[in-house]
N, C-alpha and C positions, 0 to 999 in steps of 0.2 A: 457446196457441201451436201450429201446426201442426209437423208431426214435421218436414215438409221444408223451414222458415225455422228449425230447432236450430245455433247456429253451433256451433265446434268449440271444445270446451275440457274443464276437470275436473270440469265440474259435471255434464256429461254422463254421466257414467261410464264404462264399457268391458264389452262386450261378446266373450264366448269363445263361439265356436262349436263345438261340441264332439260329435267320435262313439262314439257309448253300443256302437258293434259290434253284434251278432247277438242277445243275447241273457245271453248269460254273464258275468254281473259282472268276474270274474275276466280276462276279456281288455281291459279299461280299459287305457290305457295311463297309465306314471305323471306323465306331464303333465296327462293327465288328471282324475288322482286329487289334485294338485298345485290344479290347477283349482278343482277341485270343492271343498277343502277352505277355498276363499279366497274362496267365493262369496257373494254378500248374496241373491242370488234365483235361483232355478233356473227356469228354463221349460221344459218338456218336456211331450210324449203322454203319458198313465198311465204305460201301458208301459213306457217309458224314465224317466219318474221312479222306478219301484220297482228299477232296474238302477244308477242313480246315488245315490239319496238317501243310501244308506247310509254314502257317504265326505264328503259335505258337511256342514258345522257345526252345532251344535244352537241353533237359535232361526234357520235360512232361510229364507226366506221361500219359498213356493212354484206358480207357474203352471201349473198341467196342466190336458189334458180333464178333463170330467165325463160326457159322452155316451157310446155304445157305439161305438167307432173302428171299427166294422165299416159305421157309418152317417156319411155326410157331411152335417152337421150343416147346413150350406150347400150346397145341391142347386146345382148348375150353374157354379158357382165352384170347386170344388177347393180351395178355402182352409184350409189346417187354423184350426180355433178352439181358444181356449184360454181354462180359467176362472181368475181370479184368486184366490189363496189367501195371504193374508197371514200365515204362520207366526209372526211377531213382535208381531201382534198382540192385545191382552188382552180384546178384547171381539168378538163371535161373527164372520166373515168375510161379507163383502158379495159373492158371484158376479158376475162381469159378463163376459160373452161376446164377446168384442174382436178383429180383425183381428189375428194375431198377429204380422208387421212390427209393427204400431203397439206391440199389447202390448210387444214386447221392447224398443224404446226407451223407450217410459213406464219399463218399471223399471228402465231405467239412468239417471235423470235422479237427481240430487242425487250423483251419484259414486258410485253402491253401481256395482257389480262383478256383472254375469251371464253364467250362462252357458247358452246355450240349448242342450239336449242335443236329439240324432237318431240316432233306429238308423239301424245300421251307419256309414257314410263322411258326412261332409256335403258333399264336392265330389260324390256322387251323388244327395243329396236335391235336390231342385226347388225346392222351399219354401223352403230354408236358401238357397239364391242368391240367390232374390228379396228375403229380408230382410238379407244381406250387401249388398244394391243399396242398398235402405233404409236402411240406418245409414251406407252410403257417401256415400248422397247430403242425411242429415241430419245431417251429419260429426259421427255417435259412431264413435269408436273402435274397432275389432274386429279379432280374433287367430281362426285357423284351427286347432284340436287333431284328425285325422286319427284315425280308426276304421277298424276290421276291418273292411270291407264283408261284407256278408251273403251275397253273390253268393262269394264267397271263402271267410269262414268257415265256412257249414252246409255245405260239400264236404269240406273238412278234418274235419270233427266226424264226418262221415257215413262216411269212411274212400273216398272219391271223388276221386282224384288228378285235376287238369284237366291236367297236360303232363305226359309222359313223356321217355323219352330222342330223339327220333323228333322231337319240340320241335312238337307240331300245334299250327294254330291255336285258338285259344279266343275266341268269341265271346260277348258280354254283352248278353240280352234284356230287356227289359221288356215283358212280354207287355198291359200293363194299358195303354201308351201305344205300341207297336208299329204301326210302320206295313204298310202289301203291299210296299213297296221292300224294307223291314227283313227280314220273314219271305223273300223271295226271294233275297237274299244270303246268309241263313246257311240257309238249301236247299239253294245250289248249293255252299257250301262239307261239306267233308267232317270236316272238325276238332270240335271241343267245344264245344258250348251250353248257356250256365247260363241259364234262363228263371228269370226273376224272376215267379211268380201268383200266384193263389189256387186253394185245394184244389179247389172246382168248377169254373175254367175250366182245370184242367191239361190235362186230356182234348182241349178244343179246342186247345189251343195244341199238342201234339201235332198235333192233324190240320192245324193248319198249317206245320205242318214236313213231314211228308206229302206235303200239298198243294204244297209248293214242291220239292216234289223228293228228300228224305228218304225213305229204306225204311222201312218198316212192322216190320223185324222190329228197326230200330237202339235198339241198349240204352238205357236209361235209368232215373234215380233220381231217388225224389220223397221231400223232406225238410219236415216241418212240426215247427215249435217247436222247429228248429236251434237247437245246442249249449245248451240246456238239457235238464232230467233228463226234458222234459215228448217230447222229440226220440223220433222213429220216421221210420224209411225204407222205403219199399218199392220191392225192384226190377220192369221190367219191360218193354215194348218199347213204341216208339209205337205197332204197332196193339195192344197186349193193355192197356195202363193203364189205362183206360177200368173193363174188366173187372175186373181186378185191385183198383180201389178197391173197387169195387161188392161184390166175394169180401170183402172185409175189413170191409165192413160202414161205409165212410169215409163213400159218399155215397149218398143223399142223406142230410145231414145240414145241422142248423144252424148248427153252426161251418164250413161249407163255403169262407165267406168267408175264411178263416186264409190266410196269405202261406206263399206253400211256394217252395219251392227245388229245380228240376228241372235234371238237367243229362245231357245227351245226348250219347251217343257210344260209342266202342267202349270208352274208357278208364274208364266210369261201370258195364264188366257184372261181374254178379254174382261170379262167382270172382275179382274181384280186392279186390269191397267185402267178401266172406267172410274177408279174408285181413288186410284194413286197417281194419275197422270196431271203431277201437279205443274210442271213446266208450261208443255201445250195446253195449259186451262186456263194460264195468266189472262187476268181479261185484256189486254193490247197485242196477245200475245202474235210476233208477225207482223202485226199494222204496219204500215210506215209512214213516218207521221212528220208533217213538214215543223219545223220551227223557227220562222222567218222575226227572226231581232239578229242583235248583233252576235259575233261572236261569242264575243266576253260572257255576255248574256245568257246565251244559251246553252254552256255547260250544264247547270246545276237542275233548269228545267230537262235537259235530254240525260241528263242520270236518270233522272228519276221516272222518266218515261222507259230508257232500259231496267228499272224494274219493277213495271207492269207487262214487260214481253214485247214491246214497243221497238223500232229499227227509226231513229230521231235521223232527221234527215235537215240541218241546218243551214238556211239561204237569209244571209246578212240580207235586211232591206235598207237597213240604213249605215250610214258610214258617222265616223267622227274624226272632225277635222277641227284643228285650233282655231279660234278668235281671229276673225279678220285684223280687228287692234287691239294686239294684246297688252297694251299698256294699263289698261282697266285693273286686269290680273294682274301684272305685275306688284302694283300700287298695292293692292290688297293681300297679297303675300308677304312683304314688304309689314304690312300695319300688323298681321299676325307675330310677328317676328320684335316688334316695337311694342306691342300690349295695346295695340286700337280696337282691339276685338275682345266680349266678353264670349259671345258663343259662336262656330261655324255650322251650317248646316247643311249637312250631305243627302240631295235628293237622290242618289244613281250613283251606281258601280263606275260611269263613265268619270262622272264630276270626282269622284277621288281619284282614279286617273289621271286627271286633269291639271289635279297640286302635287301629287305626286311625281309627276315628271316635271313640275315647274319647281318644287323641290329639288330633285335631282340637279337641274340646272341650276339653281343657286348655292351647290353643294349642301344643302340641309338635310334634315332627316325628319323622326316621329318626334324625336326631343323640342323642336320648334312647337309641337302644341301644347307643352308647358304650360299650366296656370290655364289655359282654356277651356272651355265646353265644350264637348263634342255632340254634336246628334247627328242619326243616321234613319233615313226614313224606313228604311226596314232589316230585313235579316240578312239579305244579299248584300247591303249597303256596309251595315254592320262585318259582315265578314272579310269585306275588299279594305275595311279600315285596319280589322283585325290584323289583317297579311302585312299591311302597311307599317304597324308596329303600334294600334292607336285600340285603346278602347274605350269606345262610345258610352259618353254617360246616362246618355238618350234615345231609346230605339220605342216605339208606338205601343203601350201594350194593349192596344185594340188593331184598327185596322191601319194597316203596311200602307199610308198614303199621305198626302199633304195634310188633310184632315186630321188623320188618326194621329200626325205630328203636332199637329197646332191643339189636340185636345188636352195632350198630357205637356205642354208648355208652359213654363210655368211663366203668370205676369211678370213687366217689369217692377224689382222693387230698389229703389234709392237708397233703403237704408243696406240689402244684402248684398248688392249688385253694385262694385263700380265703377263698372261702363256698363254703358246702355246700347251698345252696337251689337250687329249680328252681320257675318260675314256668309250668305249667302253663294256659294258659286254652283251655279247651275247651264244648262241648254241654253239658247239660243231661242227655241220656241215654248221654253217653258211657261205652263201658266201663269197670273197672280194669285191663286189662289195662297198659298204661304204667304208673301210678300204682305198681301191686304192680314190677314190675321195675326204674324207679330205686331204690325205696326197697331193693332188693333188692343195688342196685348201690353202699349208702351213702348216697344223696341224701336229701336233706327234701323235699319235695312241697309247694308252693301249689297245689291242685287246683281251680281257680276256674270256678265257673260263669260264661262269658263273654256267652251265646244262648243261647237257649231255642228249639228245633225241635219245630214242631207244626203239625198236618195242616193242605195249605193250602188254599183254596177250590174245590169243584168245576171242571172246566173249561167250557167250553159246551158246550149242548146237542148240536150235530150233530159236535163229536169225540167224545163221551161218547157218542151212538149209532155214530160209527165204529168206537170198545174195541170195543163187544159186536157189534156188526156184523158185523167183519170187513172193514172199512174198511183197517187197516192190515197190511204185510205181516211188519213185526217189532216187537217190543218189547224194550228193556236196562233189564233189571232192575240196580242196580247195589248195592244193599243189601235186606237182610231188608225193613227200612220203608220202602222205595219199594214193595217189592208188597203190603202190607200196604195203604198207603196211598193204593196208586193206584186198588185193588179196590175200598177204605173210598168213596173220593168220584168212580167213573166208571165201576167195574162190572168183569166179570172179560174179559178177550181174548178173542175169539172162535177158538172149536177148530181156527182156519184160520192164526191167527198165528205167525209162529216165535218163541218164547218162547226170548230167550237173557239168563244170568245170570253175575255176575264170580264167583262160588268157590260153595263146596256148600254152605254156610250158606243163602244166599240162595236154591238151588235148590231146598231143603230148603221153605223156605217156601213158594216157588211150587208145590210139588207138593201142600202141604197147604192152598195155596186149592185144591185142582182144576184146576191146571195143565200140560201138559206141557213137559216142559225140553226145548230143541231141541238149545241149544250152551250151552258151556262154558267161560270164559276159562280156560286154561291156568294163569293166575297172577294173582293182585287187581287187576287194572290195568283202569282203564275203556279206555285204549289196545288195552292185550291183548285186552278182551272185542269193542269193534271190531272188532279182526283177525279173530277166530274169526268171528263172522258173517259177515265178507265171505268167509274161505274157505267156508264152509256155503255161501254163496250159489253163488262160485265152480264148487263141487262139483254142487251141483245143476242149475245151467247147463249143466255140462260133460254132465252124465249127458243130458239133454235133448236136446241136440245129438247127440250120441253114438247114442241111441235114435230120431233123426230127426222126433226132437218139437219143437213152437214152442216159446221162450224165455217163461216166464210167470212174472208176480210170485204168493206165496201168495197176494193177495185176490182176483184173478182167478180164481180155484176157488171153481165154487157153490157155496155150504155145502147146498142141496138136491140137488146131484148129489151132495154126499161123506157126505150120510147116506142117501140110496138104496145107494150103495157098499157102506155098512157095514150092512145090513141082508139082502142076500144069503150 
């Protein structure tokens, strides 16, 4: 059946059109994310599928390019193409190169639900009209979700206000489909122009502003890979940009083609981006910055380094794997469920994991810790209980450790208390430091081995030559056996890296690889050791600017200029 005899009904499905913004995940709107979580099939550029996929359902099906989007894949047409990727299916995916109007109705046929994403706005993509035409006129269904426009966002990002109090005009270019009418109108205007290009043809697009009337000397900024950590601006004038890339070494280059963000005028000069460029000021801003624990683990620390400007780059060093004899655990799952337990105590995100799925497996749930105590050794631990369905009657309110738990523990007492057990389930190589202090405090101890932690697979080859490289500009040590172990299977940091650890234990080991300590958390907290780097970063920025030097991450430092250095 052809697309344009589709009558109108539920079998058709429905159709979201939706704007993915600039670049930054994080500026999705939440109808968006609404959207996306309700989607049977995405359609999208690469690009914008790695900016959406992350909030859609597991098992969606998926339409993106597969070609280099710097090439139109259909020479003379302008048509974006899109290959078919069927996520829900169990046997290998069949590519097929498809007009993508057509594509996105084919995948709303049987009632599934898509949403075809576009950077930035889709009332400003061209494409996304034509296929709103299309589903109009093959009566599927479709809904509009409104994005950041790019022309909008990378200004904001860039710290490039477009109005002031003075209220000038603002003009919006597309230099890639601009006409001599267009280029002569925002010539003879005096106000603000955001040109929409690419890195090689900025230079001309300048001289046609120039050309129509435009001074040579009026300010302007050129933004590539707007509001991501990957973003750089350079300021400049229309006649000097040209030169100014050239100095910076941009062009000629292969990525020339990359979409930039130019906007001219007096409101875009340099003393007021020095003053508002609050993105690229973040202090990590860029960095990349390794975070060797486990998975699980390293979510909440690599949020939080994406918002110091940070690019978290996560390489499991250790794995966890069940109880060689898990009859221990059994028994003591088992006692919870019977009342042999007055309190359990959750050192690690793993160790709830742990009962968690031995739960599962007994068919139980959160309702099994009935009548019990809960403690969790800290705020991460606390939160993996929370998701679990449990909360904790006991989290440290000093420091997040076996200590800060045994201080606010309360003794045992015979007449409040009646049992005197404490259920335990933790690692494999865990300390006694707890163990010795309940039993110190009165308690019996079930000390059960829950997981077994041990070294986890190499990572690949070209992060493992990044470690020794100098590839990366930090690394967070967050225990003794992460740098043990990340040494053990990817080699030691390169003398170029800033080496930061959570307490002196673990500094202690980094220095007996041959390491040096750069920073220090202040107190055990992989939060806290966060913060410390970012002020390190901060600091070093500051001195930089200060001394009227460029802003530079550690791996941008030759490691052949820093040992010529050190040999004079």
């Amino acid at each position: 059946m052809s697309p344009t005899t589709l009558s109108a009904g539920p079998e058709h499905g429905h159709v979201t059109f939706l704007g993915a913004g600039p670049g930054d995940p994080g500026l999705l709107t939440l109808r968006a994310v609404e959207a996306l979580a309700n989607a049977d099939v995405l359609v999208a550029e690469h690009e914008v599928l790695d900016v959406v996929r992350q909030h859609a359902r597991q098992g969606v099906s998926e339409v993106h390019t597969d070609a280099d989007p710097s090439q139109d894949p259909t020479p003379g047409t302008g048509t974006p193409q899109l290959t078919v990727v069927d996520g829900t299916s169990t046997t290998a995916p069949v590519p097929a190169v498809r007009d993508a109007a057509h594509l996105v109705m084919e995948a709303a046929r049987g009632g599934r639900r898509v949403v075809r994403a576009v950077s930035g706005d889709p009332g400003l993509d061209t494409y996304a009209a034509e296929e709103m035409l299309a589903c109009a006129a093959a009566g599927v269904p479709f809904e509009v979700v409104p994005g950041i426009a790019s022309a909008v966002g990378v200004p904001a990002y860039a710290g490039v206000p477009l109005r002031d109090a003075q209220g000038a005009d603002v003009r919006f270019v597309d230099a890639r489909t601009a006409s001599d009418r267009c280029w002569t109108e925002v010539g003879a205007s005096d106000g603000t122009v955001v040109v929409s290009t690419t890195l090689d043809s900025v230079a001309a697009a300048a001289g046609e502003l120039v050309s129509a009337g435009r001074k040579p000397d009026t300010p302007l900024t050129v933004t590539v890979a707007g509001t991501t950590t990957r973003q750089r601006t350079w300021t400049a004038t229309l006649g000097t940009i040209a030169q100014t890339l050239k100095q910076a070494k941009v062009l000629p280059s292969p990525d020339g083609g990359r979409p930039v963000i130019a906007v001219v005028g007096e409101r875009s000069a340099a003393a007021q981006r020095d003053q508002l460029a609050w993105f690229e000021s973040k202090p990590l801003f860029g960095w990349k910055v390794l975070v060797p624990r486990t998975k699980e683990q390293a979510v909440s620390l690599s949020d939080q380094l994406r918002s110091y400007g940070a690019v978290p780059h996560e390489v499991p060093t250790i794995a966890v794997e069940p109880p060689r004899t898990p009859q221990q655990m059994e028994r003591a799952v088992k006692g919870l469920v019977t009342g042999r337990y007055e309190w359990i105590a959750f050192t690690s995100v793993n160790a709830v994991k742990a009962v968690r799925e031995k739960f599962e497996e007994y068919g139980l749930d959160a309702r099994a810790f009935a009548g019990i105590k809960v403690a969790a050794v800290g705020e991460q631990t606390a939160k993996a209980l929370i998701a679990f369905g449990v909360k904790p009657d006991l989290v440290p309110s000093g420091e997040q450790s076996a200590a800060g738990l045994l201080e606010d523990w309360p003794p045992y007492d015979p007449v409040f208390d009646p049992i005197d057990r404490v259920f335990l389930p933790r690692a494999d190589i865990a300390t006694e430091t707890l163990v010795a202090g309940l039993i110190e405090l009165g308690w019996e101890v079930d000390d059960v081995t829950a997981y077994r932690t041990v070294r986890a697979s190499p990572p690949p080859a070209e992060t493992r030559e990044a470690i020794k490289g100098g590839g990366f500009d930090a690394v967070l040590f967050t225990s003794s056996s992460t740098v043990r172990n990340l040494v053990g299977i990817a080699g030691k940091p390169h003398n170029v890296t800033v080496i930061a650890c959570i307490g002196p234990a673990t500094a202690k080991t980094a220095e007996e690889h041959g390491l040096r300590v750069d920073v220090m958390a202040p107190e055990p907290s992989v939060l806290k050791l966060a913060e410390a780097l970012a002020d390190f970063g901060a600091k070093r920025r500051a001195a930089a600017v200060e001394a009227g030097d460029p802003v530079t991450r550690p791996s941008e430092r030759r490691p052949g200029a820093r040992r010529r250095r050190s040999t004079t």
